[in-house]
C-alpha positions as CSV (number, residue, x, y, z in Angstrom):
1,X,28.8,-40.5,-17.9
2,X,30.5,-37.8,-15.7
3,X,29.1,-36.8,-12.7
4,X,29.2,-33.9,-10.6
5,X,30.1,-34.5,-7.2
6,X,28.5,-30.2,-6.4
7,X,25.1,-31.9,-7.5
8,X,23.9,-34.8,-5.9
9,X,22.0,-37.3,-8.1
10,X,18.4,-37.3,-8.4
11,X,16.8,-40.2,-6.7
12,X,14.7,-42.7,-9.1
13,X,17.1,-41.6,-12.2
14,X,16.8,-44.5,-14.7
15,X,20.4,-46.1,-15.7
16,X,20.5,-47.2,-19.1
17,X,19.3,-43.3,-20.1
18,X,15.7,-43.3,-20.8
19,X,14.2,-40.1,-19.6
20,X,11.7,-39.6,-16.5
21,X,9.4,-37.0,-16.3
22,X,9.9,-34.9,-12.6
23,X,6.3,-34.3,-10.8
24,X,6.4,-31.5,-9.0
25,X,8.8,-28.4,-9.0
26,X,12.1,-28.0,-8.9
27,X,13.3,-27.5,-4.7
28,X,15.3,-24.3,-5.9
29,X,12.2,-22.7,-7.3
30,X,9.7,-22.1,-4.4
31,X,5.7,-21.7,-6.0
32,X,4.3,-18.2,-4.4
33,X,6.5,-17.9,-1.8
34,X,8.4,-14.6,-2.7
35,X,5.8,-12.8,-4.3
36,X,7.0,-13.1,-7.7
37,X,10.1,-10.2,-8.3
38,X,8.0,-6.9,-7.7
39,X,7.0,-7.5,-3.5
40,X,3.2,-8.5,-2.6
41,X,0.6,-7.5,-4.6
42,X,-3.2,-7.7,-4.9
43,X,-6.2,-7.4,-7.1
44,X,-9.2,-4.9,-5.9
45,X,-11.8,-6.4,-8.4
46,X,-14.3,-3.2,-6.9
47,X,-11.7,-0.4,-7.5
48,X,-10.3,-2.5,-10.8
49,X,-6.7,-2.1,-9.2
50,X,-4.1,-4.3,-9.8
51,X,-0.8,-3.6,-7.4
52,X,-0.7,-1.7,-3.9
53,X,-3.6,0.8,-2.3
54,X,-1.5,3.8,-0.7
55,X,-3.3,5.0,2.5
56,X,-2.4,8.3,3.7
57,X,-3.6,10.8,7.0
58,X,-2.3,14.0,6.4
59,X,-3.1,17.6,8.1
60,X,-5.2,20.4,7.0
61,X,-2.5,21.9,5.0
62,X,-1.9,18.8,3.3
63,X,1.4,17.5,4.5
64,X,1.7,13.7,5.7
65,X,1.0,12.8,8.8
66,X,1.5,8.8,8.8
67,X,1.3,7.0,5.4
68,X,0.9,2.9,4.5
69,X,1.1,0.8,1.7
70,X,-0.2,-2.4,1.0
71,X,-1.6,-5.0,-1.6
72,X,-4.8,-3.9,-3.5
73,X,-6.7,-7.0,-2.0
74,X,-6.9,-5.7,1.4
75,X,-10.4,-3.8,2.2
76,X,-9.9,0.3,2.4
77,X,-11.5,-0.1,5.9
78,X,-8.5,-2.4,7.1
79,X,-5.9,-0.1,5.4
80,X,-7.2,2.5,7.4
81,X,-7.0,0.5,11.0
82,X,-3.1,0.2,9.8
83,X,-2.3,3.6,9.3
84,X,-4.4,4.6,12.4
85,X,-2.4,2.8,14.5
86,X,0.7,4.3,13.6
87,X,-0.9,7.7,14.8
88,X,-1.8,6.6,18.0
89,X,0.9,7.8,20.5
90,X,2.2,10.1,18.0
91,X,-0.1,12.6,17.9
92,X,-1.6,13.1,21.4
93,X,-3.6,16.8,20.2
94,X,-5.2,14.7,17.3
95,X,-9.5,15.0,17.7
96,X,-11.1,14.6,14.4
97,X,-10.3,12.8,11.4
98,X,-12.3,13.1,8.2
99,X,-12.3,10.2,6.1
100,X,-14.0,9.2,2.4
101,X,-17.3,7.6,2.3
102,X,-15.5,4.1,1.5
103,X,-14.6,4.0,5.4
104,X,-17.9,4.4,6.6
105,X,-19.1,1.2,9.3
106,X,-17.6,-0.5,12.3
107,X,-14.3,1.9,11.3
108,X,-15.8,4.7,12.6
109,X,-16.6,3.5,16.9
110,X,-13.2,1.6,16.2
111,X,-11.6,4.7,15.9
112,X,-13.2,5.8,18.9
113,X,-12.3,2.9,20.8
114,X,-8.4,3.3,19.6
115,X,-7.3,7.3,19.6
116,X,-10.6,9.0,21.3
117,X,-10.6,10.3,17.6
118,X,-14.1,11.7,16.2
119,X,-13.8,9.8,12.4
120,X,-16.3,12.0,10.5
121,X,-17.4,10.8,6.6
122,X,-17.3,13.3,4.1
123,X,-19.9,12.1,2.0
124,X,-21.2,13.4,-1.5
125,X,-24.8,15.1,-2.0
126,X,-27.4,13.0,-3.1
127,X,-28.2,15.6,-6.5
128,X,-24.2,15.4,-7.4
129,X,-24.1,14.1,-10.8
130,X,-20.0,13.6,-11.9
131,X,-17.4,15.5,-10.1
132,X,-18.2,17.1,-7.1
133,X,-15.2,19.0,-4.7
134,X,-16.1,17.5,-1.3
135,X,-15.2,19.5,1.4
136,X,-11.9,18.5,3.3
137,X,-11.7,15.3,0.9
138,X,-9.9,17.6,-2.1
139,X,-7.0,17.5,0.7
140,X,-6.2,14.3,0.9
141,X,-6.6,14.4,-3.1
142,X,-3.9,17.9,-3.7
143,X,-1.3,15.4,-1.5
144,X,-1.7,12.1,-4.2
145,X,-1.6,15.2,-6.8
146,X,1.9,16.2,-5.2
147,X,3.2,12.9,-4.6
148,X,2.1,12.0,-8.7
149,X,4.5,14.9,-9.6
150,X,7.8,12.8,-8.6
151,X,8.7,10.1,-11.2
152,X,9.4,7.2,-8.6
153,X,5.5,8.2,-7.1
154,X,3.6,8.2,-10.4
155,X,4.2,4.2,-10.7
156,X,5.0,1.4,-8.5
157,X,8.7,0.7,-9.3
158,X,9.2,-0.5,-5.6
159,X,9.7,-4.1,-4.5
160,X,9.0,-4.1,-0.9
161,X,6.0,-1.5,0.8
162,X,8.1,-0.4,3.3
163,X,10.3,0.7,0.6
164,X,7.7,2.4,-0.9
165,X,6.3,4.0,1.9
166,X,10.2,5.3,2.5
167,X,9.9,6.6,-1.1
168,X,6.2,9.2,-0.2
169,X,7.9,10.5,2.7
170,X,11.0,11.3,1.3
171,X,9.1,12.7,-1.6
172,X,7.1,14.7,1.3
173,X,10.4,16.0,2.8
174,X,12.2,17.1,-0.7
175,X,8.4,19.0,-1.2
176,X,8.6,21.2,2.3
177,X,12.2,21.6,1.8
178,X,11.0,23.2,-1.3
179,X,8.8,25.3,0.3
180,X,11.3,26.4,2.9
181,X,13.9,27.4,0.7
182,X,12.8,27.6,-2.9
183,X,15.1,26.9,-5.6
């Protein structure tokens, strides 16, 4: 029997050939440790979303102020507190945020406590049966829209969330560059 001096041999291995079943994994093949090939992802079992959330502030006219991305398992509320922080120092003149009805709680004095931002709720009439436009929500909803128009935006072909994050705000800057000079 020839042996491989790059390959150490495997400790208890029988002599006269009889097989031994391993218990355990292989050391080369780590169990949940690099999120599978396609980066961290989650399970929203209320939403019924398997993959990343994409959490988003943007301004009145639509254009993104601070975006982040992150498995589907983590609450809406908590998505939120990350892509708050990432506006706090960078947009001194910011007062009022509106938000959907999904981040209404604790998020709301928390918001208070970490900007001096007023989050308001934009919630749905009581009578509204289906779709209803919500005022300052549709927003929010016309910049997904936008972003849904570029092929590497309308699925998740990212590995990493920063990578993916890269990818909305380079869509975002190729979309006013558009508007600046069109054609």
């Amino acid at each position: 029997m020839a042996t491989d001096s790059r390959c150490p041999s495997r400790q208890g291995a029988s002599v006269d050939g009889a097989k031994e079943v391993a218990v355990g994994r292989d050391h080369r093949q780590p169990e949940r440790q690099d999120h599978g090939k396609r980066g961290p992802r989650g399970y929203d079992a209320g939403k019924k979303i398997k993959g990343r959330k994409r959490h988003i502030v943007v301004d009145t006219l639509g254009l993104i102020l601070a975006v982040v991305v992150h498995p589907a398992d983590v609450q809406d509320r908590d998505g939120a507190k990350l892509v708050l922080k990432k506006l706090r120092r960078v947009y001194p003149r910011l007062k009022k945020i509106w938000a959907d009805g999904g981040y209404a709680g604790k998020l709301i004095d928390w918001t208070k406590s970490l900007g001096g931002w007023v989050l308001e709720i934009v919630k749905r009439c009581d009578g509204a049966v289906g779709f209803a436009v919500l005022p300052k929500r549709w927003i929010v909803e016309r910049t997904f829209a936008w972003l849904g128009r570029y092929r590497r935006m309308s699925k998740d072909y990212e590995t990493l969330p920063v990578s993916s994050e890269t990818m909305i705000l380079l869509a975002m800057i190729n979309l006013m560059l558009h508007r600046l000079a069109p054609g």
